[in-house]
C-alpha positions as CSV (number, residue, x, y, z in Angstrom):
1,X,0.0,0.0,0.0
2,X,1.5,3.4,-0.5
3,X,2.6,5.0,2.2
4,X,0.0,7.6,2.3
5,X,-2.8,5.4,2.9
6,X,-1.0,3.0,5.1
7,X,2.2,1.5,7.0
8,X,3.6,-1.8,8.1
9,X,5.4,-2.2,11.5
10,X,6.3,-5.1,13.1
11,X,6.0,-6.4,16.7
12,X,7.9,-9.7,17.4
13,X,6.4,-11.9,14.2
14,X,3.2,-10.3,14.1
15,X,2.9,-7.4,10.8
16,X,0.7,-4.8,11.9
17,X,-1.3,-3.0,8.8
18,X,-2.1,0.8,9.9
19,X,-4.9,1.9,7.2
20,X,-5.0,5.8,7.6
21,X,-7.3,5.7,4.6
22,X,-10.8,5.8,3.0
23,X,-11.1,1.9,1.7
24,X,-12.8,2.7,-1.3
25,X,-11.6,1.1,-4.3
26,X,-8.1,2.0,-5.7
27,X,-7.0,1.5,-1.5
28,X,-9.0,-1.7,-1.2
29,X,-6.8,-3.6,-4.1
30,X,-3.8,-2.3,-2.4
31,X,-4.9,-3.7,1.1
32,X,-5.5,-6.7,-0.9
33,X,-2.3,-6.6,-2.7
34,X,-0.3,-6.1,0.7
35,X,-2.3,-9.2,2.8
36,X,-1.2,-11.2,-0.6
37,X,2.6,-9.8,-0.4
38,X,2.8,-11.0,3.0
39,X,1.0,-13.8,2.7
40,X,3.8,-14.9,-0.2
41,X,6.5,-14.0,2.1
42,X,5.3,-17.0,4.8
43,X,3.7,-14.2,7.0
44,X,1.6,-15.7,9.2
45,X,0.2,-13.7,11.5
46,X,-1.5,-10.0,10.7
47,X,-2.9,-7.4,12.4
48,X,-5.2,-4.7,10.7
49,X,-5.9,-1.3,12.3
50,X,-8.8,0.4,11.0
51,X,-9.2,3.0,13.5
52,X,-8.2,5.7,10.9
53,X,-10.8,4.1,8.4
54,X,-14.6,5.4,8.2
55,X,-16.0,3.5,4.9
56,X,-14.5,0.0,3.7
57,X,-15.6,-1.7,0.7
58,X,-16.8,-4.9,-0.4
59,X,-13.2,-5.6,-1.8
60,X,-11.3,-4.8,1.4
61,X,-13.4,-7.0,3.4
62,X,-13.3,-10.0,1.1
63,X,-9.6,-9.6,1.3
64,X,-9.8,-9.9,4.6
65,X,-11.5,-12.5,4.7
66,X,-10.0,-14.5,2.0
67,X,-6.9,-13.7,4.1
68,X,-8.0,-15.2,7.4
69,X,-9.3,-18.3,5.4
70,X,-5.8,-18.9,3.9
71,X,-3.5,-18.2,7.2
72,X,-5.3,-20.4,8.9
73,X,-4.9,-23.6,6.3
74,X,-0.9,-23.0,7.7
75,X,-2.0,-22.5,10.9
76,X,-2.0,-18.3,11.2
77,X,-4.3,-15.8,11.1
78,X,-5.8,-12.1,10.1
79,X,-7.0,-10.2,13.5
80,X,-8.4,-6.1,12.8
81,X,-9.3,-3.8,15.4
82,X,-10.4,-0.4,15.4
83,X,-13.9,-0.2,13.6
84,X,-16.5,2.4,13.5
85,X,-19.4,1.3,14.7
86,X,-21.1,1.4,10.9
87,X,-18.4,-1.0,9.8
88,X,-18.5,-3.2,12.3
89,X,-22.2,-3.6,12.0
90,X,-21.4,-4.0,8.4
91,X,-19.1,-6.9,9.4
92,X,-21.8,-8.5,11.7
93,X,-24.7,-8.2,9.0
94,X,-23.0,-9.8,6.1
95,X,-21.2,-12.4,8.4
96,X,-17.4,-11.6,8.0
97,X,-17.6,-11.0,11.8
98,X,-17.6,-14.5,12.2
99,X,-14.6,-15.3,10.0
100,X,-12.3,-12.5,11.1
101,X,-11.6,-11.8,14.7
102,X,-12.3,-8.2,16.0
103,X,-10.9,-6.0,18.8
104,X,-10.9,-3.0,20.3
105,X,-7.2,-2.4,21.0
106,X,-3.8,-3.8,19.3
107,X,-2.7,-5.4,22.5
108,X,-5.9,-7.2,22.6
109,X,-5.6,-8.4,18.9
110,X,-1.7,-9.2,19.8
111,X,-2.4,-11.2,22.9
112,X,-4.7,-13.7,21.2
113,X,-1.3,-14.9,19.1
């Protein structure tokens, strides 16, 4: 993702995603893009902060999801915190809620690794 919209940091093997962006389309395939890079690079576990975020797309969650899915078939996993209440009731109503695990803070996110 570029840097604008987002950065990566690391804490012991976790990658943390900071999204300081609008997840409309053109930063939706680069959130997707980045889960893929770090998927390819054996990354295997991921945080997502979406505090800074006030409208995600359908792309951004199904790359989240699709995400989750594959981390876990090698035994890792996609954890986000941070959402609005309208995305989060987004998440709940279409289900991804249920695949991908949501906090309120990073250190709760990071202690469930």
């Amino acid at each position: 993702m570029s840097e604008e919209s987002s950065r990566i940091r690391q804490i012991a093997d976790v990658k943390i995603i900071d999204v300081n962006d609008y997840l409309g389309s053109y930063a939706a395939a680069e959130l997707r893009e980045t889960l893929a890079n770090l998927v390819n690079q054996d990354v295997q576990k991921i945080i997502v902060n979406l505090s800074q975020v006030k409208h995600i797309n359908s792309v951004a969650i199904g790359a989240l999801v699709g995400t989750a899915k594959q981390l876990r078939l090698k035994d890792g996993d996609v954890k986000i915190y941070g959402l609005a209440e309208n995305i989060k009731r987004t998440f709940d109503l279409i289900g991804a809620s249920d695949i991908v695990e949501i906090h309120d803070s990073e250190d709760s996110a990071l202690s469930t690794f």
